[in-house]
Each structure stands twice: as C-alpha cells, then as structure tokens.
N, CA, C and O atoms as a GROMACS GRO file, in nm:
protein
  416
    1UNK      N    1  11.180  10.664   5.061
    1UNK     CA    2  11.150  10.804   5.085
    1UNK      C    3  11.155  10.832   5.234
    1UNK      O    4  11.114  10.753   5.319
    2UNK      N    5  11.205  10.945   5.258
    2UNK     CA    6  11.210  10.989   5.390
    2UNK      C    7  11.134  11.096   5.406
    2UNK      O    8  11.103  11.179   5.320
    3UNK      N    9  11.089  11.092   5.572
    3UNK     CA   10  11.001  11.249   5.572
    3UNK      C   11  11.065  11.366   5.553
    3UNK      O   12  11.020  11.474   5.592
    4UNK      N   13  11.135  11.357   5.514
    4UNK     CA   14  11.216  11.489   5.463
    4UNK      C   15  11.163  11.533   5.317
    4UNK      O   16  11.112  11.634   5.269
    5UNK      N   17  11.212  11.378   5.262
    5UNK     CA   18  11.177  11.394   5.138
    5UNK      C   19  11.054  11.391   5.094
    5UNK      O   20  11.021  11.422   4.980
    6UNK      N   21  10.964  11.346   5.197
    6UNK     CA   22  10.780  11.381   5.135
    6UNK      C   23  10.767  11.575   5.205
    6UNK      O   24  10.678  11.642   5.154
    7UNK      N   25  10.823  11.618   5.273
    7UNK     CA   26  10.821  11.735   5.286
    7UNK      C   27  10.837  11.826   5.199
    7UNK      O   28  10.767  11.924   5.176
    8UNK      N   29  10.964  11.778   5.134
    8UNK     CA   30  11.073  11.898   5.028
    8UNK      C   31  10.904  11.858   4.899
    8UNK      O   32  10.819  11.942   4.868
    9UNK      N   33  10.907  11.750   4.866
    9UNK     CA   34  10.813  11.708   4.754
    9UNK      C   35  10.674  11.819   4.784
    9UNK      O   36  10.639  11.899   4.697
   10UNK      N   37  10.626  11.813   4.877
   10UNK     CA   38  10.514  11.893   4.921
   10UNK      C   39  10.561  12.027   4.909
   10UNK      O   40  10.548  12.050   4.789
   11UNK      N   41  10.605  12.120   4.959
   11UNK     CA   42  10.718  12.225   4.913
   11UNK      C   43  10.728  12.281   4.771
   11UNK      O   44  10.710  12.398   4.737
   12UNK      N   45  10.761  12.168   4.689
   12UNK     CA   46  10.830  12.176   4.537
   12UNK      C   47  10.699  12.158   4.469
   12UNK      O   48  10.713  12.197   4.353
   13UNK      N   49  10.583  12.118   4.488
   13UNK     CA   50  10.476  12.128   4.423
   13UNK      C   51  10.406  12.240   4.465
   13UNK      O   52  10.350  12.310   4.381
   14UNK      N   53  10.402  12.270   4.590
   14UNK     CA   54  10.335  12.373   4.626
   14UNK      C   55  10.375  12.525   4.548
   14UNK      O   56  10.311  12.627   4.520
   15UNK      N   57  10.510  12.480   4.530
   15UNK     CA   58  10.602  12.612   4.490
   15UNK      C   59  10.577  12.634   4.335
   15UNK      O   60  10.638  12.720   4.274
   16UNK      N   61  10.496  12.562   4.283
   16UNK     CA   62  10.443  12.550   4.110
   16UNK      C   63  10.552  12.449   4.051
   16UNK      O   64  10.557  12.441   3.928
   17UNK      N   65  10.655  12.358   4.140
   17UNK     CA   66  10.664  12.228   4.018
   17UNK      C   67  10.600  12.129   4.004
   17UNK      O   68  10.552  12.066   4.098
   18UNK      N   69  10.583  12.079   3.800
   18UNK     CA   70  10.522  11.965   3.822
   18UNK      C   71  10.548  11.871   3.841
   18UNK      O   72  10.668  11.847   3.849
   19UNK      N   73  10.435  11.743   3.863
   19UNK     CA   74  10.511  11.593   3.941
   19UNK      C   75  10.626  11.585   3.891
   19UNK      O   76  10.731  11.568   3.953
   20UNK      N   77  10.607  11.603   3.725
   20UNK     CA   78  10.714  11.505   3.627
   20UNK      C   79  10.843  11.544   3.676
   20UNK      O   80  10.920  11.453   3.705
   21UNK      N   81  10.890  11.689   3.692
   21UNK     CA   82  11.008  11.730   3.751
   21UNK      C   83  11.032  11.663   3.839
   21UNK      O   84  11.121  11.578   3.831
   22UNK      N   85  10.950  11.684   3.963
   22UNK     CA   86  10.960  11.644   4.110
   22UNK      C   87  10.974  11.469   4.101
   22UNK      O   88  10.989  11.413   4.210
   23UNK      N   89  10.972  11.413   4.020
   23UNK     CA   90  10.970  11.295   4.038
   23UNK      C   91  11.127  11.259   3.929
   23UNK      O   92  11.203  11.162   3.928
   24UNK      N   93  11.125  11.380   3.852
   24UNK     CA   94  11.266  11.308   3.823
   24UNK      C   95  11.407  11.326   3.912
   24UNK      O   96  11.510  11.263   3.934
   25UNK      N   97  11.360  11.421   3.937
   25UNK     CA   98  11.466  11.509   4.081
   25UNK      C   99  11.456  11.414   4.172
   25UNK      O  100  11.568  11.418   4.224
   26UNK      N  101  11.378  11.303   4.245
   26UNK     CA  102  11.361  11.194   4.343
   26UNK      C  103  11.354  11.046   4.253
   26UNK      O  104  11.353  10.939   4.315
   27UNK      N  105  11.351  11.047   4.153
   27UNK     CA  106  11.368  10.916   4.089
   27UNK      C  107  11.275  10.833   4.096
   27UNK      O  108  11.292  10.724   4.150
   28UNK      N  109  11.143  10.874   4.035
   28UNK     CA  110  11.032  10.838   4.123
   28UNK      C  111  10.941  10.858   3.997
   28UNK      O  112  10.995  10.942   3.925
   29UNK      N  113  10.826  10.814   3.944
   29UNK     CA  114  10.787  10.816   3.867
   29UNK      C  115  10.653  10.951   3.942
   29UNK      O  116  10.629  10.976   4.061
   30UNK      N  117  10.588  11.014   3.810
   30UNK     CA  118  10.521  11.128   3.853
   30UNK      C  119  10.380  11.086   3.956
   30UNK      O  120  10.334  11.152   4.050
   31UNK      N  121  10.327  10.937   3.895
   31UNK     CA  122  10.213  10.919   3.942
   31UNK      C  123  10.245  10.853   4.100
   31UNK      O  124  10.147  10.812   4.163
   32UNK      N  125  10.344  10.846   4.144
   32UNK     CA  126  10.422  10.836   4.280
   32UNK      C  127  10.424  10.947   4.356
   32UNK      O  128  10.402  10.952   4.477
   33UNK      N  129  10.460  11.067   4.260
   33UNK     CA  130  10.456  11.157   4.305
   33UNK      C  131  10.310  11.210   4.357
   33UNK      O  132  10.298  11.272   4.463
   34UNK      N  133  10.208  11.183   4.279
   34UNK     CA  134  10.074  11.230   4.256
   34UNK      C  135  10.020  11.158   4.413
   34UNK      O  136   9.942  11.212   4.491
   35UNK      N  137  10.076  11.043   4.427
   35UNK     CA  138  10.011  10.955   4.546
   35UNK      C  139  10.070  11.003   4.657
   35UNK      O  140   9.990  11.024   4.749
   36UNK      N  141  10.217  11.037   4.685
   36UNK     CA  142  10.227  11.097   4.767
   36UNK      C  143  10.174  11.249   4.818
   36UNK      O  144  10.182  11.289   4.934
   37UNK      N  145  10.117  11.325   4.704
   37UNK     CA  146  10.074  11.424   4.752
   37UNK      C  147   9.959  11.439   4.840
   37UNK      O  148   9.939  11.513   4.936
   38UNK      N  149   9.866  11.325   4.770
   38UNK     CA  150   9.731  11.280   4.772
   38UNK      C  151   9.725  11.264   4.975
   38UNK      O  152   9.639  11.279   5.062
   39UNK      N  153   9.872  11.226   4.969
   39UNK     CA  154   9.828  11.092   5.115
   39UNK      C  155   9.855  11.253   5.224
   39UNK      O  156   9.801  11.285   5.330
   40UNK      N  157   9.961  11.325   5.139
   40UNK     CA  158   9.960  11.400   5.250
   40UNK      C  159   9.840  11.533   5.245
   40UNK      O  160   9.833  11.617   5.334
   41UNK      N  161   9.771  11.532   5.151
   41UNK     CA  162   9.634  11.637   5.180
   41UNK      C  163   9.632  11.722   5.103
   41UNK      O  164   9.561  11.820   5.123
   42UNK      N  165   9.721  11.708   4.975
   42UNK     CA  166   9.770  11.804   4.903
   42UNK      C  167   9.673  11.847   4.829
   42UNK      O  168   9.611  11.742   4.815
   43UNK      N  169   9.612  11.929   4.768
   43UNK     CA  170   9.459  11.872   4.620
   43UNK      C  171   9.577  11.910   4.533
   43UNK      O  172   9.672  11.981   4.564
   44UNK      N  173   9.552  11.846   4.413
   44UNK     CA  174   9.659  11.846   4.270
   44UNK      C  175   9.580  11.951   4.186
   44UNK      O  176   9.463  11.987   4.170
   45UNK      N  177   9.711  11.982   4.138
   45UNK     CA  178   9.625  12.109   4.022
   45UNK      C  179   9.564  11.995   3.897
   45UNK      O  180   9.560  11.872   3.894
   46UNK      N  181   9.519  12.106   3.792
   46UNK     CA  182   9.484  12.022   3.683
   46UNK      C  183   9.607  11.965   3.609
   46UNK      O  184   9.704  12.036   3.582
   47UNK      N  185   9.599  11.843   3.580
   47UNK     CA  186   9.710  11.802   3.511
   47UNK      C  187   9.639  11.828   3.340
   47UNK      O  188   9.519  11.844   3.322
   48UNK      N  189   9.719  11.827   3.255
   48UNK     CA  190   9.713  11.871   3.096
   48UNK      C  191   9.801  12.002   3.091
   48UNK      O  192   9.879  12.050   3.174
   49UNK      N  193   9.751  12.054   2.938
   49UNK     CA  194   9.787  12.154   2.905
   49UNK      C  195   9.739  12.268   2.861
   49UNK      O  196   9.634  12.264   2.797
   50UNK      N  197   9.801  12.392   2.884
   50UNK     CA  198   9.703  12.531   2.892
   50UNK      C  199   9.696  12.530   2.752
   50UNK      O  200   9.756  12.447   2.683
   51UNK      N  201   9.646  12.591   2.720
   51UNK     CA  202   9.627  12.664   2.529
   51UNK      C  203   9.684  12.711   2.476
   51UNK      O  204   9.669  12.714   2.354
   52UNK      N  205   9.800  12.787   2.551
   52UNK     CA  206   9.891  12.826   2.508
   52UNK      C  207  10.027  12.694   2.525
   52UNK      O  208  10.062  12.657   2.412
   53UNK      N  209  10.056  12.667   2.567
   53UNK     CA  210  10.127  12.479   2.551
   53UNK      C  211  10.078  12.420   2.427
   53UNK      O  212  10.154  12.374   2.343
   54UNK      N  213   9.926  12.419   2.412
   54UNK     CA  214   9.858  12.293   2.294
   54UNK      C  215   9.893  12.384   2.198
   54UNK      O  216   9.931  12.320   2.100
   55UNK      N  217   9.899  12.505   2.177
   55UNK     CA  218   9.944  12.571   2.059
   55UNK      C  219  10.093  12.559   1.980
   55UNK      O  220  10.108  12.528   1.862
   56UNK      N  221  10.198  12.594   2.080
   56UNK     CA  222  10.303  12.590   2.099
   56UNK      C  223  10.353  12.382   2.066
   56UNK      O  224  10.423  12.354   1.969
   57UNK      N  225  10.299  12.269   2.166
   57UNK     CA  226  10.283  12.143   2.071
   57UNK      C  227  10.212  12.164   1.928
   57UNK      O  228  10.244  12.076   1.849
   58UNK      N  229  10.164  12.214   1.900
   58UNK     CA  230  10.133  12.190   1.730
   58UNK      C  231  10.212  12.217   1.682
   58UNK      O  232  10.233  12.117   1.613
   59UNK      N  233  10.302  12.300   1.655
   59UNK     CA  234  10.349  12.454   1.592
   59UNK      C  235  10.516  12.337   1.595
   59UNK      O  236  10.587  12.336   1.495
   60UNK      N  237  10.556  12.248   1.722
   60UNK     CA  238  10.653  12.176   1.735
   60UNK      C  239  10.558  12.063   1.632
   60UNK      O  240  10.568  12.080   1.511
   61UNK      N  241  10.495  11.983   1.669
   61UNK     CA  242  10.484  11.901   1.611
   61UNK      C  243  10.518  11.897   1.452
   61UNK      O  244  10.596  11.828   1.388
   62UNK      N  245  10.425  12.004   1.412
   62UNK     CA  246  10.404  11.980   1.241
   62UNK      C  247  10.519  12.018   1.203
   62UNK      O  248  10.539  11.975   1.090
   63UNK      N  249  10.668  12.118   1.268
   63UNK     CA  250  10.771  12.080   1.239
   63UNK      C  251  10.873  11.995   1.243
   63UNK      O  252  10.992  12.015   1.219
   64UNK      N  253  10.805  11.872   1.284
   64UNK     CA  254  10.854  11.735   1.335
   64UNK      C  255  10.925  11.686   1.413
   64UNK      O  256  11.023  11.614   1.399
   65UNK      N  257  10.854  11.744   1.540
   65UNK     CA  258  10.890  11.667   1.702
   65UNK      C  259  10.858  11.537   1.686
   65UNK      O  260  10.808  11.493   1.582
   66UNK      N  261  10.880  11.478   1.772
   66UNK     CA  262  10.754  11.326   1.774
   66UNK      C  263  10.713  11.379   1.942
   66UNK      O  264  10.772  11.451   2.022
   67UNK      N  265  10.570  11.294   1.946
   67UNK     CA  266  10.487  11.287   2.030
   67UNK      C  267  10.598  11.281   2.190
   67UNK      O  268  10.600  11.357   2.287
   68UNK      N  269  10.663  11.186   2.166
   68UNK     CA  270  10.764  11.162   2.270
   68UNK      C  271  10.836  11.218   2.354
   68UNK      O  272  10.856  11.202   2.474
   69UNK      N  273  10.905  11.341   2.211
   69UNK     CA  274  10.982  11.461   2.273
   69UNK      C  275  10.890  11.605   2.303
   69UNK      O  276  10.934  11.716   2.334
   70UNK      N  277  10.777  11.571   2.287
   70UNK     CA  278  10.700  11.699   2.320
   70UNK      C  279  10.615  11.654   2.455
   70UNK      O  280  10.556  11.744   2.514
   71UNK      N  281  10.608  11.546   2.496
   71UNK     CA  282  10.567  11.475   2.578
   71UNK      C  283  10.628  11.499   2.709
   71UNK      O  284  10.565  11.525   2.812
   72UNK      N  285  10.801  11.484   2.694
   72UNK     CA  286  10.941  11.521   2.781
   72UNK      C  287  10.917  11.637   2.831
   72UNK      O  288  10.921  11.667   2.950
   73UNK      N  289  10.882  11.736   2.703
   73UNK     CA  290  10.906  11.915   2.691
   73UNK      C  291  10.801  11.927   2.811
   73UNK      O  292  10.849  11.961   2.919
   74UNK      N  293  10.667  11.904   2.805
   74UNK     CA  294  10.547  11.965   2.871
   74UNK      C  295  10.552  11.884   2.959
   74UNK      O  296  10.459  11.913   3.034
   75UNK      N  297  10.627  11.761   3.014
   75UNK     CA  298  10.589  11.696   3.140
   75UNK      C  299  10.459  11.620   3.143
   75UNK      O  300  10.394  11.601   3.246
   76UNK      N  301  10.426  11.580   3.025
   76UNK     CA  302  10.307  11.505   3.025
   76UNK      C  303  10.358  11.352   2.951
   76UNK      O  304  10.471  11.312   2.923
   77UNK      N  305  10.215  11.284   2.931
   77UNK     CA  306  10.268  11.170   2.806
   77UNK      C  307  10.232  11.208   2.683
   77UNK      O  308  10.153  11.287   2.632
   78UNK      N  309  10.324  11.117   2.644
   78UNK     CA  310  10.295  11.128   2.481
   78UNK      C  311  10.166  11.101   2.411
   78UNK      O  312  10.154  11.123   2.290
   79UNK      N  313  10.054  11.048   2.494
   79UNK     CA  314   9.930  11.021   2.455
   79UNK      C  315   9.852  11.127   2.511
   79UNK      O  316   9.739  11.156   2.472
   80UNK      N  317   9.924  11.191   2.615
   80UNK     CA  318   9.826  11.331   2.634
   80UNK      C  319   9.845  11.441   2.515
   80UNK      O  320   9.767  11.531   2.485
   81UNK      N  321   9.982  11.407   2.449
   81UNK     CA  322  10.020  11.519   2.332
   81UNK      C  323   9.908  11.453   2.232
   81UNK      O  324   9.817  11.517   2.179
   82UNK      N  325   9.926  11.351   2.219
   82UNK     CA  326   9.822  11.323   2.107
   82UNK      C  327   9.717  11.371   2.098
   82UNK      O  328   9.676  11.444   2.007
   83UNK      N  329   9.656  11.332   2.204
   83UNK     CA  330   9.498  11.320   2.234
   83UNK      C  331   9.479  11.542   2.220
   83UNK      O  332   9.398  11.605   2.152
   84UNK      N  333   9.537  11.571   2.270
   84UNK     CA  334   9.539  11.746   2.255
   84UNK      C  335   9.548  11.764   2.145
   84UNK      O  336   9.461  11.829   2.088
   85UNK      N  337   9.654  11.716   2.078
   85UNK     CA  338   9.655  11.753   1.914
   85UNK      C  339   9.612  11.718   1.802
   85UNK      O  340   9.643  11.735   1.685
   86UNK      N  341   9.475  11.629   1.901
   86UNK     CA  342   9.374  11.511   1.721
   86UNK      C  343   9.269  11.626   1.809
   86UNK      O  344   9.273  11.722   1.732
   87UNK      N  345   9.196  11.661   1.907
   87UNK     CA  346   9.137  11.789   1.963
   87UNK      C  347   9.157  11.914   1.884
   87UNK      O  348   9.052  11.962   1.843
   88UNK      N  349   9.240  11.964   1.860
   88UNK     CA  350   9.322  12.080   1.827
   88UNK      C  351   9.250  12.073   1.685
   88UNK      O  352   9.185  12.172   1.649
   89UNK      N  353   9.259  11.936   1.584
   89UNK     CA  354   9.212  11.943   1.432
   89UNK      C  355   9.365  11.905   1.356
   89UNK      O  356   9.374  11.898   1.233
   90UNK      N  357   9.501  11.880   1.462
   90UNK     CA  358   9.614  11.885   1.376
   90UNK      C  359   9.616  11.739   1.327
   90UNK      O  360   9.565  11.650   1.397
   91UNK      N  361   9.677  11.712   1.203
   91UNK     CA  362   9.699  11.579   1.114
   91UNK      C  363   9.760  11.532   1.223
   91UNK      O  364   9.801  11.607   1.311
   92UNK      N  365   9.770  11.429   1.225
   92UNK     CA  366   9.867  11.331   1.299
   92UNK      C  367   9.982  11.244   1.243
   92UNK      O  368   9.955  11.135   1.293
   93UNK      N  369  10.074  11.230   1.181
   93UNK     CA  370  10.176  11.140   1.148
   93UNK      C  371  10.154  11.008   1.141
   93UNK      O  372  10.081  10.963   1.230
   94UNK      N  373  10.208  10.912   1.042
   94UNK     CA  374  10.167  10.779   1.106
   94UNK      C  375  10.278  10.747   1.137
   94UNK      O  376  10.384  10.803   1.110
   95UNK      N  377  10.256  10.640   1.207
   95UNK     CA  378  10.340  10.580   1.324
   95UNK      C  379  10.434  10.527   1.275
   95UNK      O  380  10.390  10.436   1.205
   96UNK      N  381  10.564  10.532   1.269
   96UNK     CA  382  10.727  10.443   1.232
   96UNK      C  383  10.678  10.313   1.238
   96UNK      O  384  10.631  10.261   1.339
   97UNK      N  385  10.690  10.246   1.098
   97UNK     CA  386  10.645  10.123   1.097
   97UNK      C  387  10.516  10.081   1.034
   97UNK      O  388  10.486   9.978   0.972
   98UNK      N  389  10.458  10.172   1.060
   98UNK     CA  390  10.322  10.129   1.022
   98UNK      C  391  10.317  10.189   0.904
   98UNK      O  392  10.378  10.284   0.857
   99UNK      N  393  10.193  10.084   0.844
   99UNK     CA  394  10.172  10.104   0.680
   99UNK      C  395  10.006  10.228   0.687
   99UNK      O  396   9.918  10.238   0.772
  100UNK      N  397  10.027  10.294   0.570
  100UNK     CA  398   9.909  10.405   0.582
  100UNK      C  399   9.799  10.319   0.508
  100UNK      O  400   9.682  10.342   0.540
  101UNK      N  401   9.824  10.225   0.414
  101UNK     CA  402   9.723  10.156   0.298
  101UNK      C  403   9.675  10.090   0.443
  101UNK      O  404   9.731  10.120   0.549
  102UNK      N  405   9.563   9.995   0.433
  102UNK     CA  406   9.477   9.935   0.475
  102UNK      C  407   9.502   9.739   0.432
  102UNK      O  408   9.496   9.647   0.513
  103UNK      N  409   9.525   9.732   0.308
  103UNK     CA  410   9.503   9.603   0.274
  103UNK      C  411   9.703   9.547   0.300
  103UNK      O  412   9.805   9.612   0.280
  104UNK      N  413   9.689   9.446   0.334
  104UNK     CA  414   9.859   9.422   0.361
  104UNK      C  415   9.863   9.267   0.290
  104UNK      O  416   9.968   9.204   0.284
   0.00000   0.00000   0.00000
C-alpha cells in the first residue's frame, strides 16, 4: 500500500463506501481495510445491517439465496446473514450435506 492509496481508501469510506468494496477495489481483505482506517483516525460506522437490508435478506433468502450470496450482496459475512435472520424469527435451511434426523 502506498500513501496514496491509504488516502484514496480514507476518501472512499468517508464518501459512504463500505470496507468490503474498498477492499475489493485494493485487493485487500475488508478487515485490512477496517485497520487501516483505524490507524489513520478514522471512527468506523456501524458495521451490520439496517432493517430495511434484514428485510430485503429474508424476502431473498426464503426464495433461495444461500447465506453466501446474500452475504456478497450486503458486503457482510455469511454468518452475519445468518445470525440477522435466526433474529428476524426466519427458518433457516439446513446445511448441504447435513442430515436433519439426529440419530446417524
């Protein structure tokens, strides 16, 4: 990284993008991004999702996104989609692979 490029990064967040963008645009993973903001004085907004997002993930989900690609969509992880959408009250899918019975 160059000071250019912790500049433009400071800039591009300031300007309302999130890490996840800004870090794919620099090749850089988001929580890289998050540290560089940190070092330069930045305060980070809230990371998650508004209510209108967790709505909009359900509404994808139960028409069968997976966690993964809604994860991509909102710039978060796929365990933040989860964790919002067992919150929310929505069923959850079971997992590719996995058995729903109990006894194996």
């Amino acid at each position: 990284m160059t000071a250019e490029d912790t500049v433009e990064i400071v800039h591009a967040y300031e300007a309302g993008q999130s890490t996840q963008c800004i870090g794919s645009r620099y090749g850089i993973s988001k929580t890289r991004v998050a540290t560089i903001l940190r070092e330069q004085g930045v305060p980070l907004r809230r990371q998650g999702l508004t209510d209108e997002q967790v709505s909009e993930a359900a509404q994808l989900y139960e028409a069968g996104k997976s966690l993964a690609t809604l994860g991509a969509h909102f710039g978060v992880s796929h365990a933040t989609i989860a964790n919002v959408l067992k919150k929310r009250g929505t069923r959850m899918r079971p997992r590719p692979g996995w058995s729903d019975s109990s006894g194996s």
